[in-house]
C-alpha positions in Angstrom: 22.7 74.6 -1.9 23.4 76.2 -5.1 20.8 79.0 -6.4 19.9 78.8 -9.2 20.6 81.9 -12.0 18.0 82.9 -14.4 18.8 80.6 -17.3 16.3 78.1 -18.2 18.2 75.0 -17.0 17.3 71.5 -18.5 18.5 68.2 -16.9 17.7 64.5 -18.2 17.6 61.5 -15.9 18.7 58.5 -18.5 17.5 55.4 -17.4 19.4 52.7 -19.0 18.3 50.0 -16.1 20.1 48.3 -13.1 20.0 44.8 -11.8 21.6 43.8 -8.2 20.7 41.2 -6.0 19.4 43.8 -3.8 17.8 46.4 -5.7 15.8 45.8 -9.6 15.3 48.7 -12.0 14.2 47.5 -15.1 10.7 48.5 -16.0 7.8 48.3 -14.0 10.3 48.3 -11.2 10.8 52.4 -10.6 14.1 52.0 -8.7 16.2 53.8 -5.9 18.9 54.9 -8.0 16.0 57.3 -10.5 14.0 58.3 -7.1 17.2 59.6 -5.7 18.5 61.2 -8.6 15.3 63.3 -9.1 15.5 64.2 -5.7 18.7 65.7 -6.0 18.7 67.5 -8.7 15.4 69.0 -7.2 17.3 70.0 -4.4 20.2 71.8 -6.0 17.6 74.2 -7.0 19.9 74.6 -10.4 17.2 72.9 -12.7 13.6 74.2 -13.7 13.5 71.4 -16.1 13.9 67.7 -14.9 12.9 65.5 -17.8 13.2 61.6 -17.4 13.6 59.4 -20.2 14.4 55.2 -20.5 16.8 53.4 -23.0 13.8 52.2 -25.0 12.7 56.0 -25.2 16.2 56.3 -27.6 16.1 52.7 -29.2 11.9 53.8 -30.0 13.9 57.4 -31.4 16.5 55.9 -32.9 14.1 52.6 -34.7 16.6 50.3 -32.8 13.8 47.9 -31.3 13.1 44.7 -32.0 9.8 45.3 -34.5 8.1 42.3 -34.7 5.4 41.4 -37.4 2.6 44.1 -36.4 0.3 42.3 -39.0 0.1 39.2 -36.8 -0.6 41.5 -33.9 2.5 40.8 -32.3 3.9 43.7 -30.0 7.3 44.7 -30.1 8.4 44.4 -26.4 10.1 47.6 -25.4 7.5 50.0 -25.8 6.1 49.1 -22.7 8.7 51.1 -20.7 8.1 54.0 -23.2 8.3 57.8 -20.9 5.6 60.5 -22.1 9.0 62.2 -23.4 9.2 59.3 -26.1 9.1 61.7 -29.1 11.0 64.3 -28.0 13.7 62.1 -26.6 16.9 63.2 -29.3 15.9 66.8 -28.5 16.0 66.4 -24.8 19.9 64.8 -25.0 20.7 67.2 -27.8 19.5 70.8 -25.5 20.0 69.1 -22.0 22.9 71.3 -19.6 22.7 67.5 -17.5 22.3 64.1 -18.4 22.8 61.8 -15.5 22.7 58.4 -16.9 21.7 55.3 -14.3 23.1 52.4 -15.3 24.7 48.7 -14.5 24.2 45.3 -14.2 25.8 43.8 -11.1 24.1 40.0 -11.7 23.2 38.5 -15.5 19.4 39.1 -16.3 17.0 38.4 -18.8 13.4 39.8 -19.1 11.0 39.5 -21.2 9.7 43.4 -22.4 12.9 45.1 -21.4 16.8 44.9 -22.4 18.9 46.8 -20.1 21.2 49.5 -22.1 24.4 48.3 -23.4 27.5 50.1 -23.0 27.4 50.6 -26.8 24.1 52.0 -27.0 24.5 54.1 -24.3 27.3 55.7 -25.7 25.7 56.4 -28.7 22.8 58.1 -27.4 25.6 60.3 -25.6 27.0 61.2 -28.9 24.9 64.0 -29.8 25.1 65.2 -25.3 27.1 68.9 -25.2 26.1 69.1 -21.4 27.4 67.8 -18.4 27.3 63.9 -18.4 27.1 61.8 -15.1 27.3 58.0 -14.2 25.3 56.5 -11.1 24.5 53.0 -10.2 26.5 49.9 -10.7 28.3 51.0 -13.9 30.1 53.8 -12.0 31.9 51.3 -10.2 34.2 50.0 -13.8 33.5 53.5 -16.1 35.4 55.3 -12.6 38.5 54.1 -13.7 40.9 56.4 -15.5 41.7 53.4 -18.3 38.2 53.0 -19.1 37.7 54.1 -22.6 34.7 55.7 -21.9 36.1 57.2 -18.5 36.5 61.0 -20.4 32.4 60.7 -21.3 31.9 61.6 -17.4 32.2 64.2 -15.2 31.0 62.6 -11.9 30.7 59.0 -10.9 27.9 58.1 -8.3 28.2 54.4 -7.1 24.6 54.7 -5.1 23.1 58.2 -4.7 24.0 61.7 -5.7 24.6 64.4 -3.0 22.8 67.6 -4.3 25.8 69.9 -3.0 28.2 67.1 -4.4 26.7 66.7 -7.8 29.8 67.2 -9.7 32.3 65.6 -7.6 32.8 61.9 -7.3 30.6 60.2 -4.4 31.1 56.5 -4.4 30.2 56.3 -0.4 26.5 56.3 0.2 25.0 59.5 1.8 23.7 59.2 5.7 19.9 58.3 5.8 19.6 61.5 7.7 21.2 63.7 4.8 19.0 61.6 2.1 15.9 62.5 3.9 16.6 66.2 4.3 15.8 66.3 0.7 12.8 63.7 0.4 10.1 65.4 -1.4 7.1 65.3 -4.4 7.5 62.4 -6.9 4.0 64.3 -8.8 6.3 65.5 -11.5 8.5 62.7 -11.9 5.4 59.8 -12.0 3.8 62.0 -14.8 6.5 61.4 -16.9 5.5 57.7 -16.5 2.6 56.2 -18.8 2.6 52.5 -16.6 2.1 51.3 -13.5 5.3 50.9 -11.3 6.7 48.8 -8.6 8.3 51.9 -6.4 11.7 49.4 -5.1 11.8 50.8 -1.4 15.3 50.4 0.4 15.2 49.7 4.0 19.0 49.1 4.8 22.3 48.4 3.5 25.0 46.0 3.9 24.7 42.1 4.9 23.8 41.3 8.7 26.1 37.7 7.8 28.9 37.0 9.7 30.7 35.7 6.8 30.1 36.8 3.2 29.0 34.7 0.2 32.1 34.5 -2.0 30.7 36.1 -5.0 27.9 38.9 -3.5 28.6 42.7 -4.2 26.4 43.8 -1.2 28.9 43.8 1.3 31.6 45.2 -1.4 29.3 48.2 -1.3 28.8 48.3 1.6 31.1 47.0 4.2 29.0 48.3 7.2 25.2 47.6 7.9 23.2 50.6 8.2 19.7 50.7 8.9 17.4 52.8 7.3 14.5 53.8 10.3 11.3 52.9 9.9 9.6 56.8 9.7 12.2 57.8 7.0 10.8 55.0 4.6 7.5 55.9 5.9 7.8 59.5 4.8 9.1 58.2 1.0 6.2 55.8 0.6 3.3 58.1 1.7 5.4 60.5 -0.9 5.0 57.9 -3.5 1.6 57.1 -2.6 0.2 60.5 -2.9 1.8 60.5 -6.4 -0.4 57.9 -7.3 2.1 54.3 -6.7 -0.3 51.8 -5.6 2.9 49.2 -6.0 5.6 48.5 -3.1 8.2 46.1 -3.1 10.5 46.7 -0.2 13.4 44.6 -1.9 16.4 47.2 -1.9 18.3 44.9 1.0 19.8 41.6 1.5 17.4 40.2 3.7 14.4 41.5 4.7 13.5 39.6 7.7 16.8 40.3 9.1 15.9 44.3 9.4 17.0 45.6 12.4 18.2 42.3 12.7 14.8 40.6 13.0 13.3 43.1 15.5 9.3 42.0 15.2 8.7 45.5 16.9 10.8 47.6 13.8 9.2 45.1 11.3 5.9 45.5 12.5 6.1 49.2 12.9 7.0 49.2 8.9 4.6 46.5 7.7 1.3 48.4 9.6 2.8 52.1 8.9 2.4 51.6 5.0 -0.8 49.9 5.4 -1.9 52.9 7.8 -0.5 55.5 5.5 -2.0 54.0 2.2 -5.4 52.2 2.9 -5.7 52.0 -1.2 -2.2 50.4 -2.2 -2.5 47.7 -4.3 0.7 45.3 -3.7 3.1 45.2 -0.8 5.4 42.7 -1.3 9.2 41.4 0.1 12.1 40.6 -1.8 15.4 38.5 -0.6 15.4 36.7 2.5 18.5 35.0 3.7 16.9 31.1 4.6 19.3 31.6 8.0 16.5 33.8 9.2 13.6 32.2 8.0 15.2 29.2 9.5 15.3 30.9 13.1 12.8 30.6 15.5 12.0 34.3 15.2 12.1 33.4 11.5 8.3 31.5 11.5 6.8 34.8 13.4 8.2 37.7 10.7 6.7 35.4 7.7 3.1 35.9 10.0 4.2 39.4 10.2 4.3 39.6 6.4 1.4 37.6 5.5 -0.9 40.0 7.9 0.2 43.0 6.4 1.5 42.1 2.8 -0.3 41.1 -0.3 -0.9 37.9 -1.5 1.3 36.1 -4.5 4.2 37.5 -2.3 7.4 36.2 -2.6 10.4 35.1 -0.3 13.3 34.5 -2.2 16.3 32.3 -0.7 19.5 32.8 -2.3 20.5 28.8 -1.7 22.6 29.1 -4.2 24.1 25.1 -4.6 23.1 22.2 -2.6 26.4 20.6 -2.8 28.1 20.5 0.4 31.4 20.7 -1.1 30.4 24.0 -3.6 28.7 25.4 0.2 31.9 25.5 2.4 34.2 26.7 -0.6 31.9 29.5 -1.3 31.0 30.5 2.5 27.6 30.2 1.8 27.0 28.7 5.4 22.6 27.3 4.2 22.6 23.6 4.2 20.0 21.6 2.9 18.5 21.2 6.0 18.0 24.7 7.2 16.3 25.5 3.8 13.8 23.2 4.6 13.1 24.7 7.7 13.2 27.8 6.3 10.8 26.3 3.2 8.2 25.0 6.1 8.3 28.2 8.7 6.9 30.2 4.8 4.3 27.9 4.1 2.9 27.2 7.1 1.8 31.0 7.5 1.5 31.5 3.9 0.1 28.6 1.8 -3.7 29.9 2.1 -5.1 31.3 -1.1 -6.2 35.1 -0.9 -8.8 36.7 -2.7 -7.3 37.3 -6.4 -6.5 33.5 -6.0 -2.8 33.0 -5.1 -1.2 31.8 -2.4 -0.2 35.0 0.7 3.7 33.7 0.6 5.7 31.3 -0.2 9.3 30.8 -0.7 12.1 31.3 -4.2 14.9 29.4 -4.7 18.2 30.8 -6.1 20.1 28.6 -7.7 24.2 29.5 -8.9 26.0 27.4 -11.6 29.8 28.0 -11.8 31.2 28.4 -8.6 34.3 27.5 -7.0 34.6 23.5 -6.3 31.5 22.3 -8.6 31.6 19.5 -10.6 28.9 17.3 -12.6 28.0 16.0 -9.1 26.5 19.3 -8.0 23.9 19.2 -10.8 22.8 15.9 -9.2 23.1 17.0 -5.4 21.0 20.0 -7.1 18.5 17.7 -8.9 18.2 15.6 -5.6 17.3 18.3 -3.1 14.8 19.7 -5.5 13.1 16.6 -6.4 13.1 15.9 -2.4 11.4 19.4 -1.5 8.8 18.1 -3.9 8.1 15.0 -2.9 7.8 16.3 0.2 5.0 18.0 -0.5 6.3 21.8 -0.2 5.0 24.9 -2.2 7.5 27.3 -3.7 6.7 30.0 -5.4 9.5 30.4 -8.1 12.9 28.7 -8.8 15.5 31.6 -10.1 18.7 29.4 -11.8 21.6 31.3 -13.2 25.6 31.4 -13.6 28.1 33.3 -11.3 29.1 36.1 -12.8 32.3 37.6 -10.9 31.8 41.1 -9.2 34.7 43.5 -8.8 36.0 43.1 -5.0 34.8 40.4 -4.1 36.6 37.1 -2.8 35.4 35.2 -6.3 37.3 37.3 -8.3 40.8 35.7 -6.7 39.3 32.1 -8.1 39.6 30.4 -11.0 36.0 29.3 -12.2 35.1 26.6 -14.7 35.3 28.0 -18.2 32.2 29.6 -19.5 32.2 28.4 -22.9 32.6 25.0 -21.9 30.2 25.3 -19.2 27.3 27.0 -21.1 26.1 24.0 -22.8 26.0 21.5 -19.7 23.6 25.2 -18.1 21.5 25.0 -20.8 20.8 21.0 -20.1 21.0 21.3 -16.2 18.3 25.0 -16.5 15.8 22.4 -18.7 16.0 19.3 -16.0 15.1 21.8 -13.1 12.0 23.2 -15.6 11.0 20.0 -16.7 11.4 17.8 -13.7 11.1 20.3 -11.3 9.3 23.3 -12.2 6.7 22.6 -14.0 5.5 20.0 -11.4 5.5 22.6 -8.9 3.9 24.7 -10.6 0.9 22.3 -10.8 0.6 22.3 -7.4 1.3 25.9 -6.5 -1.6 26.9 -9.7 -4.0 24.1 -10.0 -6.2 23.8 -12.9 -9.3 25.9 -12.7 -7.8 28.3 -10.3 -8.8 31.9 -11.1 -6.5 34.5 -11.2 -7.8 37.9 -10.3 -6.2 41.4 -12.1 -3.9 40.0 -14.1 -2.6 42.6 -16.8 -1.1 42.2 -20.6 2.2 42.9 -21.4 3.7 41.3 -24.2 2.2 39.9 -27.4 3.9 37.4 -29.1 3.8 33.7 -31.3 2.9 32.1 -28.1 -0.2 34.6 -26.9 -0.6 37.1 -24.9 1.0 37.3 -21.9 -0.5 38.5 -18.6 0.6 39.0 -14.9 -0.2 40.9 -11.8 2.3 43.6 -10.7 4.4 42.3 -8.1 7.6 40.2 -6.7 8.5 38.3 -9.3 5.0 37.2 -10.5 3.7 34.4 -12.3 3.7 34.6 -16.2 0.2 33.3 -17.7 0.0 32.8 -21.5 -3.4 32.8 -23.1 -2.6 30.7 -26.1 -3.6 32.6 -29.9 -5.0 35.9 -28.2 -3.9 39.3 -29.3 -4.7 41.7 -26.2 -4.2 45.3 -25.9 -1.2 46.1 -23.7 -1.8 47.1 -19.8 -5.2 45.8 -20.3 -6.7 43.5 -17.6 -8.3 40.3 -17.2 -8.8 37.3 -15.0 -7.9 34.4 -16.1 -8.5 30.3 -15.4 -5.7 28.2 -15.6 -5.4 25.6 -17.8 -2.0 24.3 -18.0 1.4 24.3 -17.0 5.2 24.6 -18.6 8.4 25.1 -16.6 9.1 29.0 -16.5 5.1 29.9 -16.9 1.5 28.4 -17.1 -1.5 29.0 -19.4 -5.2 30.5 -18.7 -8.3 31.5 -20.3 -9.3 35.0 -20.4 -12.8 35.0 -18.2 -14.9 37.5 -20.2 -16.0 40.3 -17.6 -19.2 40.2 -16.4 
């Protein structure tokens, strides 16, 4: 390590959000890529000041928000990921010696209360840097390249994690587990900088356990080998993080999480009842992405027990599906048929249909759905529609139904195809993402939240012409509008449901008692 010299040394963790199919970091989501960062620079020992500040810290600076009509009581959306450093942010970039900015969107997202930086805006902020700028996350992987017009902005570009003695040197390579945790430490100073409640995104390995790779997924382009993270190193970070004050898990930074250690029950169960052990007072503990291969196996039906003893309730497995076309399947190497998704769909709810305490179901599966990839046609649309009305007539619970186009990572076998043209295409989404709400959706929804159901702890965060909308912190939670209220932000309520649309449902704010 570096010592440092007795300058006053300021650096500035710039998060600008990252989406991957293994991995979120758009607020609440506190992910990997900010955790890590901190950690390093802690470690260099070069830094008395580490500062951390979010893209809507600079657009709140900078007035670039979208400002809604504050005398309707409407809330502008991007405050809620506002850092304690808010009004200081310009000064921070302007006197910082570092500013490492996080940043990248390997799949196409959309949320409500945040908007992931734009290269644009990012740049701009960087305008008035005179220190050292680095890169990490997703967006190193394109700005890396020498023809990039932003290329010269960078010093260093880190694809996943910064190496404290390699800070200003290029690390696309992730580090060993055993050299990340020879520098896990304190997250005190870093969560004060943080006015909300986050979902710490906990990694527990890399690389896909597939034999064969879906066409368009960057997991395996990232990581070509599978490498387990053991279960006392991400034992260590979340008692870390828990004696910061997260009360939030999500361990979702993998591609399938009952295929850890390739589905050993005795490594899974060793995880699951060490974080329970190690924080008696957490709040959630939830999963993300589960290949339907494993849920389908037969050791498939005992980890979803696993995770319903341990976990939280209103947990969800997502199931990356992708098309139910046969044709769009074996062109894409996506290898889940129909079939085994219904297994897959039954093994989840038969351990975690029950209702727990705040009022939502243990577990229950997601479905991924992918428009635009090699070999559709309007056929797959129906073969969609088809499955998706058969799951429901059959009577099965699912949890939420994610629907979105391909978009073409760099490395992957997709990017040697020729996919249908987007502009032509985006109409025909548009139609195909309604039928699934409408026809779909919506009806599920009825039966996954029946009317009258209370939900416990549910939480404001956005205002808008429709209401006020609440959820609970957790994996991809279910949005409940109460219709013509204007609610403080963060604050909570329960709520009664009293209706249903396709991407949300409605309630009525129970007065406390």
């Amino acid at each position: 390590m570096t010592t440092m010299n007795n300058a006053k040394k300021l650096a500035l963790i710039f998060d600008c959000y990252t989406v991957e199919p293994a991995g979120l970091g758009v607020p609440p989501y506190l992910s990997t890529y900010v955790r890590y960062a901190y950690l390093a620079l802690e470690a260099t020992r070069l830094y008395t000041d580490i500062r951390y500040i979010t893209i809507d810290d600079f657009r709140a600076a900078t007035q670039r928000g979208d400002n809604h009509i504050q005398t309707l009581g409407y809330t502008d959306p991007l405050p809620y990921s506002l850092t304690t450093n808010a009004s200081c942010t310009l000064d921070l970039l302007a006197t910082a010696d570092l500013v490492v900015v996080i940043a990248g969107d390997a799949v196409p997202s959309v949320h409500l209360h945040a908007i992931n930086g734009s290269l644009d805006e990012i740049l701009l902020a960087l305008s008035s840097v005179r220190g050292t700028c680095l890169v990490l996350g997703p967006a190193a992987n394109y700005l890396r390249k020498p023809d990039h017009s932003a290329h010269h902005r960078f010093q260093a570009f880190h694809l996943q994690n910064i190496a404290p003695q390699r800070l200003f040197r290029n690390n696309i390579g992730p580090l060993p587990y055993a050299q990340l945790h020879t520098f896990m430490g304190s997250f005190h100073a870093l969560l004060a900088q943080i006015p909300w409640q986050v979902i710490a995104e906990i990694e527990l390995y890399r690389g896909c356990t597939r034999n064969q790779f879906c066409a368009f997924c960057n997991e395996p382009v990232k990581n070509r080998l599978v490498d387990f993270r053991p279960p006392e190193h991400i034992l260590t970070e979340v008692q870390l993080l828990y004696e910061a004050g997260v009360r939030h898990f999500r361990l979702g930074q993998q591609a399938c999480f009952f295929s850890y250690y390739h589905r050993d029950l005795a490594k899974i169960t060793q995880l699951l009842a060490g974080i329970r052990e190690r924080c008696p007072l957490l709040e959630v503990l939830h999963i993300d992405n589960v290949d339907p291969l494993a849920a389908a196996s037969p050791r498939g039906k005992a980890i979803a027990k696993l995770v319903v003893e341990y976990c939280t309730e209103g947990n969800c497995a997502p199931m990356g599906i992708e098309t139910f076309d046969r044709a769009v399947v074996a062109q894409n190497a996506l290898t889940c048929t129909p079939d085994m998704l219904l297994r897959a769909i039954s093994h989840i709810e038969e351990e975690g249909s029950a209702f727990g305490p705040g009022g939502q179901r243990k577990l229950l599966a997601g479905l991924n759905l992918i428009y635009g990839l090699p070999g559709e046609t309007r056929r797959t649309h129906f073969e969609n529609m088809k499955w998706l009305l058969t799951i429901l007539e059959d009577g099965h619970l699912c949890h939420r139904t994610n629907v979105r186009q391909v978009q073409v990572y760099e490395g992957t076998p997709l990017e040697e195809h020729v996919l249908p043209h987007r502009d032509s295409s985006e109409e025909d989404f548009r139609t195909w993402k309604r039928d699934i709400a409408e026809l779909y959706d919506q009806p599920m929804k009825e039966r996954v939240y029946p009317k009258g159901q209370v939900l416990s702890d549910l939480h404001v965060f956005l205002v808008n012409q429709k209401g006020s909308w609440f959820r609970r912190l957790g994996s991809y939670p279910i949005m409940v509008i109460a219709a013509d209220q204007v609610l403080p932000r963060y604050e909570q309520h329960d709520l009664l449901v009293t209706g249903h649309a396709g991407r949300y449902i409605y309630g009525r704010v129970l007065e406390n008692e």
